[in-house]
Every structure is written in C-alpha cells, then in structure tokens.
N, C-alpha and C positions, 0 to 999 in steps of 0.2 A: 486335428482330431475333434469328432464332434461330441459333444461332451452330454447332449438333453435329447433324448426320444418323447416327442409330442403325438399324440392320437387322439383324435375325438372321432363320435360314433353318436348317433340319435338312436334312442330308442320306444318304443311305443310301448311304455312301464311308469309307473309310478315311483315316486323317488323313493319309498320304501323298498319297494321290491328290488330296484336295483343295487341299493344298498346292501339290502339282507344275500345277495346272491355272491356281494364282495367280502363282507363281513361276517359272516355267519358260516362254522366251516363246513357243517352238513351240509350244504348249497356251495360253496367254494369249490366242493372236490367235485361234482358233477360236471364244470366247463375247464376249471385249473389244473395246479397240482391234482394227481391220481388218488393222493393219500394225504390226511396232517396227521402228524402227531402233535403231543402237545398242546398245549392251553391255547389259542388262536384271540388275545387280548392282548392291550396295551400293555408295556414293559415286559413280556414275556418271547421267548425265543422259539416258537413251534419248528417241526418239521416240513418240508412239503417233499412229496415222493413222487418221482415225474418217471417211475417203471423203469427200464432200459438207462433210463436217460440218468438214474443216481436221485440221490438224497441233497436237499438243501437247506440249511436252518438257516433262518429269516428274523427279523425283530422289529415286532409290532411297535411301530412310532407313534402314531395318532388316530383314533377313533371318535369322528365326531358324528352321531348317528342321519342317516339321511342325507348327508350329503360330502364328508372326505371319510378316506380312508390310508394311510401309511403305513409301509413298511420298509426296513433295508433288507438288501439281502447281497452273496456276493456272484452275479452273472457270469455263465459261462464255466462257474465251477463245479461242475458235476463234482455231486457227493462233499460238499463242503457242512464238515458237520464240528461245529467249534463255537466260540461266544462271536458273536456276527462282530458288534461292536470292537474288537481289537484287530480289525483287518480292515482293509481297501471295499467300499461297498458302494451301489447305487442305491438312493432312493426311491419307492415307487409312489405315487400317487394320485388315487383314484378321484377323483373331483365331480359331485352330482349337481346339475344344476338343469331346473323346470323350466317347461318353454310349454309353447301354446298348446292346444289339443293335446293332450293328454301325454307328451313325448315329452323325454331327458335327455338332455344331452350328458355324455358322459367325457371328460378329458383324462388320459391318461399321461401322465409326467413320469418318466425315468430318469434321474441326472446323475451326474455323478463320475461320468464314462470317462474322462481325462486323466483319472488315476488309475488306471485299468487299462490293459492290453486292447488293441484294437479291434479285435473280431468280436468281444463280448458285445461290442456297440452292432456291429454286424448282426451278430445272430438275434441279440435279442429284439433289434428291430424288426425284423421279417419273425419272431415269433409273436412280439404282441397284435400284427396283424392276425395270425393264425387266433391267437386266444378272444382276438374281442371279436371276434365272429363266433366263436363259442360261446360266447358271453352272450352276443345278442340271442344264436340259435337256443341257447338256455331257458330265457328270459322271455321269446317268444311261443316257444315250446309247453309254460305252465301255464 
C-alpha cells in the first residue's frame, strides 16, 4: 500500500499569491472545495463542500505565510463531518518554494494512506492532479 501522494507544479506567481490562493478561503473556494464553512485558521476545524460529492471537516495544522500550508482531513469520506482529530486521516501539505524568473514551484505532500482503505489513495491521486491544474488555471487567470 502506498502510503504519500507527492506533486509538484511551477507556476508563473509570486510566492504571495500562491499562498494567498491556498490559504485565504475567499480564493480557496474558486479552484478547491465549492464552499467552506467555518474559521479557515490554525487549530480550528472548517468545513469544505465539494456539491454532489458531500461535506468534509478538515483541521488546519500549520500556517506559515508564503510558503507551507497544513491541513488533515479524512479522504474518500464523503460527508465526513465530526472532530477530524479522533479518526484515521491523511495529511495535506502545500510547500512554496521561489525559483528563477519570476516562477514557484509548488510541492504537494498527502501522507498518511496506510491506515486507510485503498482506493482513498486511488481516488485522491488522480484528484490532486484534477485540482492543481485548477490551481494553476486560478492563479494564471488573475
């Protein structure tokens, strides 16, 4: 079972902006989740609403501006809405790091998949490719 979804992606943005598009949830819900509820900060549990697909509460891990962003949450479980911390969850995390001409590379880390059912690793692989091309298309788009 493989247990870490790795992705990286360049983009032609500033380490701010790509930041703010991860972190900031008015900008979040335009490429991500459809919808948050809730506080979108460190130690706090928001919603994200993916329409059809169900409801998922998440728990903001780490926020360090400009360049990571954390959260858990539990994959594959449409409509999981509970204290994230007392269940089986993957890690996500967003990693900004500056390269020449004006581009970011961005790494995305999921881990966590070994204690969880095997198609979560599945599906959310072929989704983060779907989302960080919305990410870029976002990002290139303002």
């Amino acid at each position: 079972m493989q247990d870490v979804i790795k992705r990286e992606i360049t983009i032609k943005a500033t380490k701010e902006h790509i930041y703010n598009a991860i972190a900031i949830a008015d900008q979040l819900v335009r490429w991500f989740p459809e919808t948050l509820e809730g506080n979108y900060k460190v130690g706090e549990q928001p919603v994200f609403g993916f329409g059809e697909y169900g409801k998922n509460q998440v728990y903001i891990v780490a926020a360090k501006p400009h360049e990571y962003f954390a959260y858990r949450w539990v994959p594959g479980a449409n409509n999981f809405l509970g204290d994230v911390l007392t269940v089986a969850t993957t890690l996500v995390e967003f990693i900004i790091e500056e390269k020449p001409e004006g581009q970011c590379k961005v790494t995305l880390i999921e881990s966590g998949f070994a204690a969880l059912p095997a198609e979560a690793f599945t599906e959310n692989s072929g989704g983060w490719d779907f989302m960080l091309g919305r990410l870029i298309n976002y990002i290139e788009a303002a």
